[in-house]
BAFI-3210 file (N, C-alpha, C; in Angstrom, 3 decimals, decimal comma, padded with zeros to 6 digits):
// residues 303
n [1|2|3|4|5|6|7|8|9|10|11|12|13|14|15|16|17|18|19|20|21|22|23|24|25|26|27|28|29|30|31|32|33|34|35|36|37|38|39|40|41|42|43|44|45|46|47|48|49|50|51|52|53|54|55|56|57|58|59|60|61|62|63|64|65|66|67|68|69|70|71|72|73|74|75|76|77|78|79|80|81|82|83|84|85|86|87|88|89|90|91|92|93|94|95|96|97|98|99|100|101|102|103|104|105|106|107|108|109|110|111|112|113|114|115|116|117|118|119|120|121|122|123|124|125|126|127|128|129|130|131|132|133|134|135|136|137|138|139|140|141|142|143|144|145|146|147|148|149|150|151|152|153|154|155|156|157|158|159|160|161|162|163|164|165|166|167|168|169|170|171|172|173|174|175|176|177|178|179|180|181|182|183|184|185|186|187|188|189|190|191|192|193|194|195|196|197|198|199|200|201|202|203|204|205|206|207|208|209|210|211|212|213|214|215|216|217|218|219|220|221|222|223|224|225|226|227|228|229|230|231|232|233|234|235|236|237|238|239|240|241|242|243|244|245|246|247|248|249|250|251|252|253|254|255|256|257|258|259|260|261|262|263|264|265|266|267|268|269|270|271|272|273|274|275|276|277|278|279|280|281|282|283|284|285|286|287|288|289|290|291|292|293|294|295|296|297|298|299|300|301|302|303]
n.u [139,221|139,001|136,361|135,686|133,207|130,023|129,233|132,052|133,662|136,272|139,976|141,701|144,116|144,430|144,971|147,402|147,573|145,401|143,598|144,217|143,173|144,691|146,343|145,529|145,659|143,302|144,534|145,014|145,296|147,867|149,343|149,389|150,644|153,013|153,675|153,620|155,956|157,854|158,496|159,316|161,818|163,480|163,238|164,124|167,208|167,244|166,430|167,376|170,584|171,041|168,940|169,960|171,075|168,409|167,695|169,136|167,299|164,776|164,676|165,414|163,083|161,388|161,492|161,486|158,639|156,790|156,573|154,247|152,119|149,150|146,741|143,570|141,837|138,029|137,219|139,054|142,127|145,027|148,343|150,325|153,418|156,352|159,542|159,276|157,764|154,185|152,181|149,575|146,483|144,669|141,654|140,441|138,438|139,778|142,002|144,468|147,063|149,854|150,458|153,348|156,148|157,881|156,647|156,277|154,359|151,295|149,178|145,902|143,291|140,106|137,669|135,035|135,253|135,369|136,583|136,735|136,959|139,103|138,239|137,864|139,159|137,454|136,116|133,088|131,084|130,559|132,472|132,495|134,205|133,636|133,627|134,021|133,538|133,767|132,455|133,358|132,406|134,294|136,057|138,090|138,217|139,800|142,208|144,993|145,486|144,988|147,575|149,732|149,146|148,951|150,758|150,498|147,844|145,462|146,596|146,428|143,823|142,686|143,812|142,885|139,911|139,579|140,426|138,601|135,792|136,944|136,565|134,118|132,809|133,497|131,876|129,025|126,881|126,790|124,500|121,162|121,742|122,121|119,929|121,130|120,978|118,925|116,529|118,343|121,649|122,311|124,699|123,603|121,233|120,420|121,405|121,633|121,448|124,151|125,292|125,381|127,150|129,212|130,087|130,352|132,605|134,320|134,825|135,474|137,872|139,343|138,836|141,256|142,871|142,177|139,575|136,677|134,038|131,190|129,998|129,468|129,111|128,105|129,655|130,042|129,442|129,342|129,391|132,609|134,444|134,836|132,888|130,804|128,817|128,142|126,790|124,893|123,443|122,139|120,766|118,892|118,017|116,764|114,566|112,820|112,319|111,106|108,989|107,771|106,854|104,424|102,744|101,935|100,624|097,986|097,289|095,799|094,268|092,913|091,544|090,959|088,363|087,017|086,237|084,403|082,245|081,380|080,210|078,498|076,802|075,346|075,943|077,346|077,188|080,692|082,619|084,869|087,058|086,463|086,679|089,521|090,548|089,736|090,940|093,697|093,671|093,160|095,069|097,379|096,418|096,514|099,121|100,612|103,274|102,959|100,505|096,934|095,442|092,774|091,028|088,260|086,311|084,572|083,296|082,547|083,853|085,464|086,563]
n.v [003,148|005,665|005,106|005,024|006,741|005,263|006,331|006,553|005,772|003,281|003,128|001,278|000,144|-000,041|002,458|002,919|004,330|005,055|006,485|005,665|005,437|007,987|007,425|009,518|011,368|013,596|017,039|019,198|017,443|016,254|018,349|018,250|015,754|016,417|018,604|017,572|015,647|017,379|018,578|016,328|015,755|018,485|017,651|015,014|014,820|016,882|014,626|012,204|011,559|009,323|009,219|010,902|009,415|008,560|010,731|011,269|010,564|010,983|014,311|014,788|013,802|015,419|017,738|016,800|016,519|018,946|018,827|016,861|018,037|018,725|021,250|020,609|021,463|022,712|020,237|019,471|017,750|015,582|014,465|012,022|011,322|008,698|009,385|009,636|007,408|006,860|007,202|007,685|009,127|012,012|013,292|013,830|016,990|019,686|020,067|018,357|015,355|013,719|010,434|010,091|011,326|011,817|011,862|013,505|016,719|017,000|019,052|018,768|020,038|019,761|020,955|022,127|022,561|025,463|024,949|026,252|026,387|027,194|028,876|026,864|025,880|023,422|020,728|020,312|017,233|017,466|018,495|021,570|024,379|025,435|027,127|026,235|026,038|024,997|023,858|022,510|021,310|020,097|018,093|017,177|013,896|011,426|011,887|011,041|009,538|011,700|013,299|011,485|009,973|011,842|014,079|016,784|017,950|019,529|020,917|018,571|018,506|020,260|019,879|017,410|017,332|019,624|017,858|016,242|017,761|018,534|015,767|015,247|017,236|016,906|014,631|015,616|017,303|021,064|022,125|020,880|020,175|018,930|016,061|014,154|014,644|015,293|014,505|013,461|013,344|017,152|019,646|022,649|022,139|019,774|020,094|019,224|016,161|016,145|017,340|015,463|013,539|014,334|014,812|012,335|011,454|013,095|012,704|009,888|010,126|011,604|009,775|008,319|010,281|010,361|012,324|013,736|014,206|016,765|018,181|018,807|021,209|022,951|025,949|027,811|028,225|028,603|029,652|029,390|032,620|032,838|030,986|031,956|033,965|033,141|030,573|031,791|033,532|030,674|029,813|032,128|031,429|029,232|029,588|031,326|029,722|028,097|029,691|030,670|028,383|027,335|029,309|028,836|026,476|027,241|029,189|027,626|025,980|027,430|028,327|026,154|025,712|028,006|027,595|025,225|026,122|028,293|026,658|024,406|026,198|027,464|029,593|030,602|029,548|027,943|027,451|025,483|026,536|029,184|028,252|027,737|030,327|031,963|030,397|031,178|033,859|034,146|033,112|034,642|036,892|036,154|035,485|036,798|039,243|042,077|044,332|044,208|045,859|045,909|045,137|046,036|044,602|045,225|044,092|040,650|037,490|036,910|038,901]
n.w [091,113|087,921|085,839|082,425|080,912|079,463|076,791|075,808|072,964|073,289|072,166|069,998|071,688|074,702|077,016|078,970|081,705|084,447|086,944|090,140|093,429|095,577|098,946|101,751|104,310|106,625|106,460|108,705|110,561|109,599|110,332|112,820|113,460|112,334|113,872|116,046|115,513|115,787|118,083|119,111|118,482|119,442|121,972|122,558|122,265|125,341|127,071|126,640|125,197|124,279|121,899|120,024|117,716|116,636|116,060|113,195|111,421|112,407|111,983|109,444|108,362|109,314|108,297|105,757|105,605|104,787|102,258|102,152|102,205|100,627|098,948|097,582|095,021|094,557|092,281|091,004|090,659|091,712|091,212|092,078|091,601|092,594|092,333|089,628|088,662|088,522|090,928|092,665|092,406|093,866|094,199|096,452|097,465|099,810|102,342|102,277|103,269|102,815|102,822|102,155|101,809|099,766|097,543|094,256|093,062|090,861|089,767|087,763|086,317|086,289|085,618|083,733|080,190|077,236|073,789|070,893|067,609|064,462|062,421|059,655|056,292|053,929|051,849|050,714|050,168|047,631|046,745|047,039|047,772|051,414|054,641|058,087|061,261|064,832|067,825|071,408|074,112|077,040|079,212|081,661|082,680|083,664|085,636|085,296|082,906|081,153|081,776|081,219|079,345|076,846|075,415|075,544|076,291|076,431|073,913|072,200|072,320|070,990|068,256|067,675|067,950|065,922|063,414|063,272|062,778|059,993|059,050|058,997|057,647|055,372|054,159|053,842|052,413|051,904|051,332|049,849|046,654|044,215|042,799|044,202|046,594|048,157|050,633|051,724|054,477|055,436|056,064|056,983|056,757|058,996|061,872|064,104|063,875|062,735|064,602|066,495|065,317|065,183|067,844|068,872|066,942|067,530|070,676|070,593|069,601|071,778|073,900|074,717|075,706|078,731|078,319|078,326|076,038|076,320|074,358|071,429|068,603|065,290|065,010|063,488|059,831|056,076|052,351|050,968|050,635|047,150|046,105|047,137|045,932|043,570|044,848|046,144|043,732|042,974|044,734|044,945|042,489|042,928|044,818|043,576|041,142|043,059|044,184|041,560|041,043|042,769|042,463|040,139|040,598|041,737|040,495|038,625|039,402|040,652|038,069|037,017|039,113|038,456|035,652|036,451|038,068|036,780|034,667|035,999|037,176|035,159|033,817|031,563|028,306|027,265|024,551|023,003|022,052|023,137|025,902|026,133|025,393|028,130|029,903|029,157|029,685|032,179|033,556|032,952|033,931|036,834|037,294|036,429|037,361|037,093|037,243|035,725|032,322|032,357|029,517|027,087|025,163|022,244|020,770|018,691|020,300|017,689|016,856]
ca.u [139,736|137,971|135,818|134,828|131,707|129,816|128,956|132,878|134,441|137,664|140,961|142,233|145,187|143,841|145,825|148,778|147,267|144,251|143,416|144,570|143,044|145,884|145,797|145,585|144,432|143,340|145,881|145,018|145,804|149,062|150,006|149,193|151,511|154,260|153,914|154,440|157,551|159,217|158,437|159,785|163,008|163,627|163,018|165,165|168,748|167,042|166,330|168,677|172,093|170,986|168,340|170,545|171,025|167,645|167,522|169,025|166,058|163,541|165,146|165,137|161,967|160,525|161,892|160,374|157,241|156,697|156,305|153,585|150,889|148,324|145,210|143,017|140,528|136,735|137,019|140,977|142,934|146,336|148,343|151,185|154,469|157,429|160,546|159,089|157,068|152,641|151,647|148,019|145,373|143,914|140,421|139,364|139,281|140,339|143,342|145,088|148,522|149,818|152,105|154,797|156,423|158,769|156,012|156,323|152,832|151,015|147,727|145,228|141,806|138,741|136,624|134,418|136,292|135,280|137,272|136,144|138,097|139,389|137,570|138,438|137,946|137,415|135,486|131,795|131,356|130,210|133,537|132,278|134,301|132,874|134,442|133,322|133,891|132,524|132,285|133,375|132,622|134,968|136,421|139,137|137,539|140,876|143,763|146,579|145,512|145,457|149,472|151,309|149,188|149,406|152,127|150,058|146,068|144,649|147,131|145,429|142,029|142,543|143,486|141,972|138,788|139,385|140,536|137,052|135,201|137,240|136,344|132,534|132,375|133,746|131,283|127,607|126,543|126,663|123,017|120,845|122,114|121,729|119,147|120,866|121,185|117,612|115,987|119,948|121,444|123,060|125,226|122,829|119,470|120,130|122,486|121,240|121,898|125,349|126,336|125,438|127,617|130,418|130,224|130,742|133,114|135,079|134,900|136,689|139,711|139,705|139,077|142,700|143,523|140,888|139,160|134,847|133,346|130,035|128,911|129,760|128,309|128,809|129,172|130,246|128,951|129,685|130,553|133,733|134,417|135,282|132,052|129,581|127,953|127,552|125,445|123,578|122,402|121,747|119,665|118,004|117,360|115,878|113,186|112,319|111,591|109,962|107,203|106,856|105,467|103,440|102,149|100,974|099,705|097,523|096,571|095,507|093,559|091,463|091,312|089,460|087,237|086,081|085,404|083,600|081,669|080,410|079,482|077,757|075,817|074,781|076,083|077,241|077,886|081,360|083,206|086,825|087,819|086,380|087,286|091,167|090,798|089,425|092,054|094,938|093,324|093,559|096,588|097,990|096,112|096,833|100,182|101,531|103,962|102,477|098,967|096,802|095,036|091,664|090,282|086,149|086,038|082,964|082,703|082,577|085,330|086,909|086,569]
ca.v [003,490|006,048|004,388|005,668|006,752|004,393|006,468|006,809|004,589|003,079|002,842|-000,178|-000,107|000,407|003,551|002,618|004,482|005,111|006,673|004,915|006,599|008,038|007,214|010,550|012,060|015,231|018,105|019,570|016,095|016,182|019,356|017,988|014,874|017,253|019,366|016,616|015,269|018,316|018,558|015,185|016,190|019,240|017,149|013,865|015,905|017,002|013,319|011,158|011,445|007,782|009,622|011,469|008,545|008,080|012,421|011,301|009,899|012,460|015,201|014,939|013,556|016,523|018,604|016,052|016,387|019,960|018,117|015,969|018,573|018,991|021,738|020,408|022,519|021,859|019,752|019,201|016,036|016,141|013,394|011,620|010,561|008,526|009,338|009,152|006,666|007,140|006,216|007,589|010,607|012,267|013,821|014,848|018,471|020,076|020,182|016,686|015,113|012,458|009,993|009,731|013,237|012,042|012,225|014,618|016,423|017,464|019,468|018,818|020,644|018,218|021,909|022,017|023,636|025,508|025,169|026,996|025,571|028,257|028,698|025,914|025,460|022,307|020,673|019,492|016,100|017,932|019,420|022,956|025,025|025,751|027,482|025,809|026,268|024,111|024,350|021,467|021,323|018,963|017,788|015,438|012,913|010,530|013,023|009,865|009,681|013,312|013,802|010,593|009,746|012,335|015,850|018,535|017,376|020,782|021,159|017,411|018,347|021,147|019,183|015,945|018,482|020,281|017,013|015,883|018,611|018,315|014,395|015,289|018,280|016,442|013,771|015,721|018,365|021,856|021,995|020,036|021,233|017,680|015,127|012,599|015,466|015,783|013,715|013,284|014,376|018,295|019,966|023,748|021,744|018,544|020,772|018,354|014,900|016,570|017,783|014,167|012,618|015,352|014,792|010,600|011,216|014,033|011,916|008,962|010,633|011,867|008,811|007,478|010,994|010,821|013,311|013,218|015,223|016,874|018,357|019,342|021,823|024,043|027,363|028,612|027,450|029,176|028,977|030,260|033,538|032,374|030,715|032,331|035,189|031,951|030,548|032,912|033,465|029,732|029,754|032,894|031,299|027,961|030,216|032,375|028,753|027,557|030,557|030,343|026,811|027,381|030,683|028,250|025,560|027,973|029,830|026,393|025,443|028,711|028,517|024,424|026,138|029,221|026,633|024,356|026,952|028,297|025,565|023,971|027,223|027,572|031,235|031,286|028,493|028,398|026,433|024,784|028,173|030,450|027,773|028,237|031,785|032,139|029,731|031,936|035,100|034,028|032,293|036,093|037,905|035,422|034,905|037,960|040,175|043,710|044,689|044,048|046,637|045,383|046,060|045,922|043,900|045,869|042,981|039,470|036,838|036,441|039,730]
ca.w [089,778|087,101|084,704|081,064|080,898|078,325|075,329|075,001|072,674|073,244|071,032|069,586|072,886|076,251|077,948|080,237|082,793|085,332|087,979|091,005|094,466|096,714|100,587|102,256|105,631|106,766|106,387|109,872|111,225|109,267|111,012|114,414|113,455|111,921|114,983|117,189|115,498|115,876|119,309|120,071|117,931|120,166|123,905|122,218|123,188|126,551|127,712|127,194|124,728|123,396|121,015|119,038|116,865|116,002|115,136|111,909|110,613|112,535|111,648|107,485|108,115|109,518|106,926|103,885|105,812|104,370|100,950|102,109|102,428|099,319|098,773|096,433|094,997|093,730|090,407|090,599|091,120|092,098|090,270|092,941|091,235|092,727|091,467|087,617|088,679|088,691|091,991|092,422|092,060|094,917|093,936|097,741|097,601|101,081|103,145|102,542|104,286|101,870|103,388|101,358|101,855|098,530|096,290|092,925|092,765|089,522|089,603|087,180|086,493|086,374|085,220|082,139|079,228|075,947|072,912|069,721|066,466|064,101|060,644|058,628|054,687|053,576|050,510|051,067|049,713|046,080|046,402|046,653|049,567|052,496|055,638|059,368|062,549|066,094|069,691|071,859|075,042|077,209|080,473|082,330|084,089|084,241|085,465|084,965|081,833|080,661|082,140|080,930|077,847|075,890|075,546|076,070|076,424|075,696|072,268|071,765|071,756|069,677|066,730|067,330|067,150|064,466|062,785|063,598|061,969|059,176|058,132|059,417|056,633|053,682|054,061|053,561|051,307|052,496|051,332|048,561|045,218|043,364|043,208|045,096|048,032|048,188|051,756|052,790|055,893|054,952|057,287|057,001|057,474|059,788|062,582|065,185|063,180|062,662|066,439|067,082|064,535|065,556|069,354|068,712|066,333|068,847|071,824|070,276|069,134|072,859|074,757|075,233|076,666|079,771|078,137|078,129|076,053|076,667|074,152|070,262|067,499|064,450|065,459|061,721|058,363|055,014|051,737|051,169|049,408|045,901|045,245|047,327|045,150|042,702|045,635|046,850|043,133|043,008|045,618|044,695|041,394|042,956|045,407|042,539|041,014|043,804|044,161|040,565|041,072|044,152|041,676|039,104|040,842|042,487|039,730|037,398|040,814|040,449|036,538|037,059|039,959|037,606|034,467|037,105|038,696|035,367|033,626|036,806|037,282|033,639|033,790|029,971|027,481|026,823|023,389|023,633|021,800|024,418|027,536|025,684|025,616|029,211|030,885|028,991|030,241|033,258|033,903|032,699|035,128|037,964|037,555|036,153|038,267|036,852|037,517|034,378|032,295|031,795|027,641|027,159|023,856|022,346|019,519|019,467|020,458|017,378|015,530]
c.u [138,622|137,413|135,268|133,614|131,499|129,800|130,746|133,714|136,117|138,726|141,204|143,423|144,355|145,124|146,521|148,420|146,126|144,318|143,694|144,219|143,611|145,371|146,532|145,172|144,167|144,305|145,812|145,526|147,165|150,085|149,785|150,851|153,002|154,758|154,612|156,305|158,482|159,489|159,014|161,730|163,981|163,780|163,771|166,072|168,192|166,630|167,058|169,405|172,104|169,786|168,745|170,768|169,918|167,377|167,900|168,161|164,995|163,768|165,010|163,769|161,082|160,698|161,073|158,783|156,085|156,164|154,948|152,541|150,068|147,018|144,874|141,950|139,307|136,758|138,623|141,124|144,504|147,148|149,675|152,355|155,474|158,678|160,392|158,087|155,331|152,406|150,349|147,457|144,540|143,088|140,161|139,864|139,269|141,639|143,748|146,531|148,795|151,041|153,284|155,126|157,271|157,725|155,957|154,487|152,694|149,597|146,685|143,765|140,627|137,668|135,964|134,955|135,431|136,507|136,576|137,288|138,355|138,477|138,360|138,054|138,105|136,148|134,319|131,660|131,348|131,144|133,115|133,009|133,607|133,968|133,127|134,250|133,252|133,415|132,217|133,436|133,146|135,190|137,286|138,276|138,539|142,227|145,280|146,565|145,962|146,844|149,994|150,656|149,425|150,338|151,453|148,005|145,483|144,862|146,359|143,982|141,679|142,643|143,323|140,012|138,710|139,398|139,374|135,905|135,548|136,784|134,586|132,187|132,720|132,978|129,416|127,848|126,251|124,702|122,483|120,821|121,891|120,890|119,245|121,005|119,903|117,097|117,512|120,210|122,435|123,086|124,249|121,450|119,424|121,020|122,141|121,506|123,238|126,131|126,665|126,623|128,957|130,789|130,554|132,036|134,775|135,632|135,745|137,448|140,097|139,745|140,414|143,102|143,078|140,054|137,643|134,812|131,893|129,132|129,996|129,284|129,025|128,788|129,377|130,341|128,648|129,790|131,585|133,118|134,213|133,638|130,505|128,599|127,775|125,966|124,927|123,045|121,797|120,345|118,417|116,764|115,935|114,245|112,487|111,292|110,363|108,967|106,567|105,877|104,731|102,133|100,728|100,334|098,314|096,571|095,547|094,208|092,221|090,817|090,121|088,186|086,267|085,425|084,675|082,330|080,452|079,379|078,320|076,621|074,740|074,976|076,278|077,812|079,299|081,967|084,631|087,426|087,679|086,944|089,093|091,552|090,965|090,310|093,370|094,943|093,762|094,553|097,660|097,531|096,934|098,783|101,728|102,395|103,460|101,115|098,495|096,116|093,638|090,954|088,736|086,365|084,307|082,623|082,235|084,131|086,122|086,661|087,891]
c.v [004,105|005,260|005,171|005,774|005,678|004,825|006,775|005,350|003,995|003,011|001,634|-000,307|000,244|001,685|002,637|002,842|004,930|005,687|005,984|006,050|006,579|007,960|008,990|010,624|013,246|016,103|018,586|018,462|015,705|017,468|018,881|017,124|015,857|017,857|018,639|015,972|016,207|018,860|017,863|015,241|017,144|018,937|015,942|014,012|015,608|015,263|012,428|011,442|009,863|007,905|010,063|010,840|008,592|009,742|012,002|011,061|010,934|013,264|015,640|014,638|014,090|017,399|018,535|016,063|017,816|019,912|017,321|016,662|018,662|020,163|021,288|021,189|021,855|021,462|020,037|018,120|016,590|014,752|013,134|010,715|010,272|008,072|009,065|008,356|006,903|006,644|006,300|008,901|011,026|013,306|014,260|015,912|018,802|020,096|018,744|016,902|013,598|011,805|009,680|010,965|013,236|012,259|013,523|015,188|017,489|018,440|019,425|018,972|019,781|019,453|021,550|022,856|023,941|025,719|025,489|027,080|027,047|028,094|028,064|025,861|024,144|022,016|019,611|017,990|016,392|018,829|020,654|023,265|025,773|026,252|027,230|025,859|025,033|024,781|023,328|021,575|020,165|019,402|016,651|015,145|011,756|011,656|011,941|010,001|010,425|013,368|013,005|010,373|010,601|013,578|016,686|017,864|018,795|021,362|019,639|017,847|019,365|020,926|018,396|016,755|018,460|019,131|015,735|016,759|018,761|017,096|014,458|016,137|017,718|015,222|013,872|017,017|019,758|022,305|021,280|020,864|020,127|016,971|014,129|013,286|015,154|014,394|013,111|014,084|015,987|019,257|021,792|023,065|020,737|019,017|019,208|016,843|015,318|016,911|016,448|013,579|013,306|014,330|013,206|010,755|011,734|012,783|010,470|009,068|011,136|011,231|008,875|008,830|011,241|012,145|012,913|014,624|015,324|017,261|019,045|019,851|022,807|024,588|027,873|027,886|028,322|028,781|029,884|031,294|033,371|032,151|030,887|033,336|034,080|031,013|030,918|033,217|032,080|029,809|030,890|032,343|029,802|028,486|031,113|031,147|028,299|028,702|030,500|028,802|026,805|028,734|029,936|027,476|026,037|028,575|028,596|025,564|026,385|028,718|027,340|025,558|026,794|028,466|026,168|025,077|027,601|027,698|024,292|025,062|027,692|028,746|031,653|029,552|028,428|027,006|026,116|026,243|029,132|030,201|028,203|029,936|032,458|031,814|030,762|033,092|035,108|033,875|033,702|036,823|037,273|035,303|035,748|038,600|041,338|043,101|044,626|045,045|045,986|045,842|045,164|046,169|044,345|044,568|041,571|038,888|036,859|037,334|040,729]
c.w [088,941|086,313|083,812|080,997|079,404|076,693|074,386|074,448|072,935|072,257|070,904|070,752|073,855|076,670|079,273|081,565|083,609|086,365|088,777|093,076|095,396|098,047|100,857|103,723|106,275|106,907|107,777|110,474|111,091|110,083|112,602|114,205|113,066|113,542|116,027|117,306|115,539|116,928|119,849|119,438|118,609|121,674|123,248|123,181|124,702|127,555|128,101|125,909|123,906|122,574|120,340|117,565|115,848|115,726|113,662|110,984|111,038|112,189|110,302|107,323|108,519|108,788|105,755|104,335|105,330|103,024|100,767|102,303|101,023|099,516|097,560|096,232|094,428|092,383|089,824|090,941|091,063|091,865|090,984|092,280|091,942|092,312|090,029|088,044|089,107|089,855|092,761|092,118|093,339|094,410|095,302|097,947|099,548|101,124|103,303|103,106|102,918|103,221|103,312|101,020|099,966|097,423|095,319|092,566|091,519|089,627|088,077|087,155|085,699|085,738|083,830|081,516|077,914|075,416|071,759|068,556|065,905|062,726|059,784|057,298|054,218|052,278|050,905|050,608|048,065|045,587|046,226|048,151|050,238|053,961|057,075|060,239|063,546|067,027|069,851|073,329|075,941|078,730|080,829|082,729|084,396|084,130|085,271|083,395|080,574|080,542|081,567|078,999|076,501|076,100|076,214|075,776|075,904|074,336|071,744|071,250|070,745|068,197|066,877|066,852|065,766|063,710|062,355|062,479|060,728|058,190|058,084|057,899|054,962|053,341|053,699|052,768|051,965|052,299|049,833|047,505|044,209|043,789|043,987|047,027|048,472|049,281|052,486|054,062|054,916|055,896|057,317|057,208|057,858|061,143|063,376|065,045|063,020|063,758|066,940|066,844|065,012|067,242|069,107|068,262|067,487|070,351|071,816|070,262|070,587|074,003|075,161|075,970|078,377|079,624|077,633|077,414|075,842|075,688|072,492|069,017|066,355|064,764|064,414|060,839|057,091|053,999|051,857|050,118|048,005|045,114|046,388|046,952|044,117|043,635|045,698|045,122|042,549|043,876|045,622|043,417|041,603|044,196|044,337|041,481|041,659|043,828|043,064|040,231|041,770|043,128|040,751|039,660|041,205|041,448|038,787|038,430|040,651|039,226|036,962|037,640|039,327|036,533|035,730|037,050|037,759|034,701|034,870|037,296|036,202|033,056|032,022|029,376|027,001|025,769|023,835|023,151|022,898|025,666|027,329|026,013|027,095|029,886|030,323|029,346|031,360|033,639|033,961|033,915|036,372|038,366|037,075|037,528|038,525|037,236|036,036|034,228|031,619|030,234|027,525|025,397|023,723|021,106|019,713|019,380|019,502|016,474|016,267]
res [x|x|x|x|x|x|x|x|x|x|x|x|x|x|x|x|x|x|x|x|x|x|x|x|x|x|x|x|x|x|x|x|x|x|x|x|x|x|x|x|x|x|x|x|x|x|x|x|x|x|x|x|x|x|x|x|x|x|x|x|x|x|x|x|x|x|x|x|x|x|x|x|x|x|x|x|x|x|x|x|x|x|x|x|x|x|x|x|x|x|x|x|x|x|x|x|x|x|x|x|x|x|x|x|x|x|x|x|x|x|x|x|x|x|x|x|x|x|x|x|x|x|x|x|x|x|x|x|x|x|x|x|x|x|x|x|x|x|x|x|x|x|x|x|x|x|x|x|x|x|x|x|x|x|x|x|x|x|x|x|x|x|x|x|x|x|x|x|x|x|x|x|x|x|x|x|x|x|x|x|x|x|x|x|x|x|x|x|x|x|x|x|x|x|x|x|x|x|x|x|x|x|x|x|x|x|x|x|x|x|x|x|x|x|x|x|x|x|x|x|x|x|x|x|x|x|x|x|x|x|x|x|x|x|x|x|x|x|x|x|x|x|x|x|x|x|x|x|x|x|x|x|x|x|x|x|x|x|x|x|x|x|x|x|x|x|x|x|x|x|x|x|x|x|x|x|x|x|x|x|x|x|x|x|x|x|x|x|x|x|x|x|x|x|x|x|x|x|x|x|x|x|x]
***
């Protein structure tokens, strides 16, 4: 019987159904045995006249034996119902013979799958919209599961997904815009703390179908239309901030150095009026945008 891998969580019900591994035996071997009974079906008559009897039973049952063949392919399972009823999963790919010619068979693909959500809009936690997308990469690994538990397993994962990405995005900040954002997780600068939290979140809602998945990320992150030329000059306005503080600190760093430098050298005496004057000179030159035009004060300081 399959077993869940560990990192997936279970639902509050256990699933109805499991893998169960069908008795099979080689398909070439099944054609020997076929072959034979239809050989011995054909020489019955010619023997004796007190076989005919038992033709009713060989006879349909070389027929239903036509039913009992399977190809399985690499990374399929083939899912064995009687009469309505689940009765196991045969995973060995090759040329199988089942022995129960009545069995109803199902094919299901065990392959790795992408699904890629559609652009969703939804409201960050600071209520600002945002339009996201993900990428989920997935796989059966219980084919009983997949067929009886849920309708359609591939219309499943499409909105248990999305429905995923949805509760993930209304819970962090598309990026830090308030103080209490600021060292939080935020879905544009923690991707990786966020695929995590996705892929857990994903994989739950897909347990109960036998569905693993491998692997889950944003692939599209926006704001929406409406209020992204408001962003983008937000954010223009908070780097335009930030250089102007990196500008000054920088410049007020050089201003100390030049007083230091001075007045530890003995180069000129300067008064709190002239050190005032000097540091505001500076701070202008340094920190201006334009180029300055230097003026040659022929007097003194304060004429």
């Amino acid at each position: 019987m399959a077993e869940k891998p560990d990192s997936i969580k279970l639902s509050k019900n256990e699933p109805t159904y499991r893998d169960i591994d069908a008795n099979s035996i080689n398909g070439f071997l099944g054609l020997f045995m076929h072959l034979a009974l239809g050989i011995a079906n054909l020489a019955m008559p010619l023997i004796s006249p007190l076989f005919i009897p038992v033709q009713i039973i060989t006879v349909p049952l070389w027929f239903l034996m036509f039913n009992s063949y399977a190809i399985v392919n690499p990374n399929e399972a083939v899912v064995a119902q009687f009469f309505g009823k689940y009765s196991a999963t045969l995973k060995n790919e090759g040329f199988q013979f089942f022995l129960n010619p009545l069995y109803q068979k199902t094919k299901i693909s065990l392959r790795i799958n992408n699904f890629e959500s559609n652009k969703l809009k939804v409201n960050d936690v600071n209520a600002n919209p945002i339009d996201i997308a993900a990428v989920v990469v997935w796989r059966v690994f219980d084919a009983a599961e997949a067929l009886f538990e849920v309708e359609n397993y591939d219309h499943y994962v499409q909105i248990q997904s999305e429905a995923a990405v949805r509760e993930m995005a209304t819970k962090y900040p598309y990026d830090a815009i308030e103080e209490k954002d600021i060292g939080g997780i935020t879905l544009s600068s923690h991707q990786d703390a966020v695929a995590e939290e996705l892929l857990i979140s994903v994989e739950a809602r897909l347990a109960r179908a036998g569905i693993e998945v491998l692997e889950a990320r944003i692939s599209y992150l926006a704001y929406s239309t409406e209020i992204a030329q408001a962003m983008l000059r937000r954010q223009q306005a908070a780097a335009v901030v930030a250089a102007r503080r990196e500008i000054v600190d920088g410049a007020v760093g050089m201003v100390e150095l030049a007083l230091e430098q001075l007045s530890t050298k003995g180069i000129i005496e300067l008064d709190e009026d002239k050190k005032a004057t000097m540091v505001s000179n500076l701070l202008v030159v340094l920190c201006s945008e334009t180029d300055t035009t230097p003026v040659v004060n022929t007097g003194t300081l304060y004429q």
